[in-house]
C-alpha positions in Angstrom: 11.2 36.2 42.9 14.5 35.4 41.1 16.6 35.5 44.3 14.2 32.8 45.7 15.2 29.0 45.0 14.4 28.6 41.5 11.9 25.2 41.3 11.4 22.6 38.4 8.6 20.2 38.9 8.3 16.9 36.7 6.0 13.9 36.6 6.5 10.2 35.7 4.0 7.8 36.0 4.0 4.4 34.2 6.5 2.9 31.7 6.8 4.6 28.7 9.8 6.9 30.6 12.2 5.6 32.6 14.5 7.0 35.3 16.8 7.8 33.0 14.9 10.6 31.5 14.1 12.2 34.8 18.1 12.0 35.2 18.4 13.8 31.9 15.9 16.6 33.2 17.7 16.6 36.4 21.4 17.3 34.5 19.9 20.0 31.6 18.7 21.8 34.4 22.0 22.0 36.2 23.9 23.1 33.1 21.1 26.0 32.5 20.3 27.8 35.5 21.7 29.7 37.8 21.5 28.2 41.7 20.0 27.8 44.3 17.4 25.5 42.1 15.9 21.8 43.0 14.3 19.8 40.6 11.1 17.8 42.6 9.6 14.6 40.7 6.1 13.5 41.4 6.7 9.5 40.7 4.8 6.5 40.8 8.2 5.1 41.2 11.5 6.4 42.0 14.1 3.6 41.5 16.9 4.8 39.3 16.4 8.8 39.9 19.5 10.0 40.9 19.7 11.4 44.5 19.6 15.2 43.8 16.3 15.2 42.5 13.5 15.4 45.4 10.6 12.7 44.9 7.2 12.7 45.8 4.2 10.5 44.9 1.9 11.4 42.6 -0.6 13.9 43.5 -4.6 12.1 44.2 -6.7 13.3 41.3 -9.5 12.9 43.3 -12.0 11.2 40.6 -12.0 8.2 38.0 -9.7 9.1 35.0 -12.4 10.6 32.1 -12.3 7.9 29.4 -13.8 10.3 26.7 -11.1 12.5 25.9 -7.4 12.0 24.8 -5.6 14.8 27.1 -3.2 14.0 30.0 -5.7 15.0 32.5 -3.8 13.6 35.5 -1.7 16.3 35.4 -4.2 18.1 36.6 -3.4 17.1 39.9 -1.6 19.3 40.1 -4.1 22.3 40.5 -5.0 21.2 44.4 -4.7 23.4 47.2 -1.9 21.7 48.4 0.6 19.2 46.4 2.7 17.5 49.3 5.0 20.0 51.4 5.7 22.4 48.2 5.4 25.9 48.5 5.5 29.1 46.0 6.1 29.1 42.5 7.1 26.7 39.9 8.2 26.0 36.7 6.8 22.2 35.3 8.5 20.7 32.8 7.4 17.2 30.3 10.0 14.6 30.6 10.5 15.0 27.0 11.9 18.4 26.1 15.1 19.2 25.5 16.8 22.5 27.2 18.7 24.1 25.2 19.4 27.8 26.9 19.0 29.4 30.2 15.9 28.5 32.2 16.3 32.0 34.3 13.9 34.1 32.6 11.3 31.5 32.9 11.2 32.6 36.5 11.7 36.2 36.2 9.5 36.7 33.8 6.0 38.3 34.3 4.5 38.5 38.1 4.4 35.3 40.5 1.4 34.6 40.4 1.2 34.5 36.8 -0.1 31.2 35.1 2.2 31.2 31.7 2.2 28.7 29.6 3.9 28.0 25.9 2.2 29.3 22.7 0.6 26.5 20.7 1.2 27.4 17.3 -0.4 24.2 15.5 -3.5 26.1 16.3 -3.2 29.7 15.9 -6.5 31.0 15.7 -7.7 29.7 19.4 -4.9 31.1 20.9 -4.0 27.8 22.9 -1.5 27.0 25.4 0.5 24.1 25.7 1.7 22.8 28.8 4.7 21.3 28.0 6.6 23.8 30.0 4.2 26.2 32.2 4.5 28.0 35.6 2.8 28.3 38.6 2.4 29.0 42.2 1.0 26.2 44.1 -2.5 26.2 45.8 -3.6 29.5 43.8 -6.0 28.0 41.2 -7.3 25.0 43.5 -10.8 25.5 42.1 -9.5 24.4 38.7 -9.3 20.5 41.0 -12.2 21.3 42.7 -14.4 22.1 39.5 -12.6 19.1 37.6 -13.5 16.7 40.5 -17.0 17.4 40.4 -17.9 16.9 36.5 -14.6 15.0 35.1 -16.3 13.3 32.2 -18.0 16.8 31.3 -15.4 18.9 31.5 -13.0 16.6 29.2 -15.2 16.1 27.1 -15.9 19.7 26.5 -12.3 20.6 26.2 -10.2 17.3 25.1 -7.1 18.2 26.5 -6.0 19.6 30.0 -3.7 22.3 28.5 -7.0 24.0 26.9 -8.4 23.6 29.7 -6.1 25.5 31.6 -6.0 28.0 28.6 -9.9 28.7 28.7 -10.7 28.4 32.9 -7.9 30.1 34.6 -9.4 33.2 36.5 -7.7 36.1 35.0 -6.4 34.7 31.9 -3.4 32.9 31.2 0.0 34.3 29.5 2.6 32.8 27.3 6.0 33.1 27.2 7.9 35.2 24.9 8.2 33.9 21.2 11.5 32.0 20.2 11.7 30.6 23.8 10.1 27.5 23.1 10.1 25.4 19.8 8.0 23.0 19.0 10.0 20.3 17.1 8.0 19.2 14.2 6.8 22.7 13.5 10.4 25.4 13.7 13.0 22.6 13.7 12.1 20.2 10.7 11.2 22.7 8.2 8.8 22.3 5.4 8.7 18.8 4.2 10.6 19.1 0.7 13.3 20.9 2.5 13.1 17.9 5.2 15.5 15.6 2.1 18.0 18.4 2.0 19.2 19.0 5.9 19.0 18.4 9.1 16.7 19.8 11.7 18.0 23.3 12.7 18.0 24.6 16.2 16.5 28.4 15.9 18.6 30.9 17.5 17.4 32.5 20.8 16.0 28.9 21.8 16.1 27.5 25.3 13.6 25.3 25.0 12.4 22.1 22.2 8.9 20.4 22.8 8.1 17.2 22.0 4.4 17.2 21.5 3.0 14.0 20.2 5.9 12.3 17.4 8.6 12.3 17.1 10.4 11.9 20.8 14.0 13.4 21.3 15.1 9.6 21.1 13.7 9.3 17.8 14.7 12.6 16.4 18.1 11.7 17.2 18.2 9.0 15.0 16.0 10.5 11.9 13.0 8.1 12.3 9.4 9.7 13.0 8.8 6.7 15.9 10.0 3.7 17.4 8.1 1.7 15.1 9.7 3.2 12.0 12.9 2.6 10.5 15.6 5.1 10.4 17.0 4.9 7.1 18.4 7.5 3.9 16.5 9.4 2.1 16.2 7.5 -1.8 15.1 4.1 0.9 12.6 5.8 2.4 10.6 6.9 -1.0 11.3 3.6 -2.4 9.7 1.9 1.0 7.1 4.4 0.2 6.3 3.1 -2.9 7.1 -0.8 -2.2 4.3 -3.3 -3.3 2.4 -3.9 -0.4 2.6 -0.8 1.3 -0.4 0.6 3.4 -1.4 3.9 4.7 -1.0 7.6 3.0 1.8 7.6 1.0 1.8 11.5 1.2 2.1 11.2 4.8 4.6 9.3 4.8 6.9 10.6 2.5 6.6 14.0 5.0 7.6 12.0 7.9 11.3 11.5 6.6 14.1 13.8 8.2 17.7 13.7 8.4 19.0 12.7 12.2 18.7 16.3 14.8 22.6 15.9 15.7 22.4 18.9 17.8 20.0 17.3 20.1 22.9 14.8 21.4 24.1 17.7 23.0 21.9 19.1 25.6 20.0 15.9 26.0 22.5 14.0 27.9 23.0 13.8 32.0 
């Protein structure tokens, strides 16, 4: 398997990610694996991507969108028997991670036809993947489309997000990828909250991978700020904001949210 061209599969659909961050995918990928490798996009729209990266549409999900349940479930679209002219096995990747190592073992680890996915650690206890960055051979689990066509409003709302339901209806189980490959920002880069006013974000050793799971995104870490509606600013302003006459919400919350700007992240998320 690892002397077979090595495939990273993204999708972008909508606005809230522009080209650019396809791009970015596209030149982390480059600098961290070892060729032949192509990186496909499945786009609503490809203006802007640069020319190495193949583009396809966006895979038919085959039902109305379930409006009961918070998950990405267009992703799985993926599932289907076919998706365009791709073949074999491949490794899918959100727009917003940041690579930080080599990609290799992702594709020599376990069998082929292994579904692996990354640990997600905010739960523990229901021993949940997250598909940030998962792999997969194409066409194998087509029933997971099939059985999601048929009862879309029913099966989301049973399982809220398409990553646990991957995690729970794979035939023959799921895996995950070794621990320290991927981090998951918030939770092994920010550190506990006091600690947060002291330093930086750190970058564990032995990581190739960061997630980006819900806030903050890699633009926002970059800058200190929890989201693009908050303001980046020291630490002593951000406890006074927090305790400014009119403010709203849980202070608690908010004082947890403050972190110093993730420098490091300037340098692998770049073209």
């Amino acid at each position: 398997m690892s002397e077979q061209i090595k495939q990273v599969i993204c999708i972008k659909w909508g606005t809230r990610y522009g080209p650019e961050y396809v791009n970015r995918i596209y030149a982390m990928v480059e600098r961290n694996i070892t060729p032949p490798f192509r990186v496909i996009c499945l786009t609503d729209d490809s203006e802007g991507i640069r020319q190495e990266v193949v583009c396809r549409g966006l895979p038919e999900l085959g039902c109305p969108r379930p409006t009961n349940a918070p998950g990405k479930w267009p992703k799985t679209a993926l599932w289907g028997h076919k998706l365009f002219d791709l073949t074999g096995v491949v490794l899918f990747i959100d727009l917003d991670v940041v690579i930080t190592g080599s990609l290799d073992p992702f594709f020599s680890y376990g069998a082929p036809e292994d579904v692996i996915l990354a640990r997600n650690w905010v739960k523990p206890l229901e021993r949940l993947g997250q598909t940030s960055i998962f792999r997969f051979e194409i066409g194998r689990h087509g029933y997971m489309l099939e059985n999601f066509q048929q009862n879309p409003e029913g099966i989301a709302g049973k399982y809220q997000f398409e990553q646990r339901y991957v995690t729970n209806c794979i035939k023959g189980g799921i895996k995950f990828w070794p621990r320290g490959w991927v981090r998951h920002f918030r939770m092994d880069c920010l550190g506990p909250w006091p600690l947060r006013y002291l330093r930086p974000p750190k970058l564990p050793i032995g990581t190739r991978v960061v997630i980006f799971p819900g806030k903050p995104d890699p633009s926002d870490a970059i800058q200190g700020r929890w989201s693009d509606q908050v303001k980046a600013q020291g630490r002593i302003a951000h406890i006074k904001s927090c305790f400014s006459r009119g403010f709203k919400g849980s202070r608690f919350r908010y004082l947890k949210r403050f972190f110093m700007p993730a420098e490091w992240i300037k340098e692998h998320w770049r073209e």
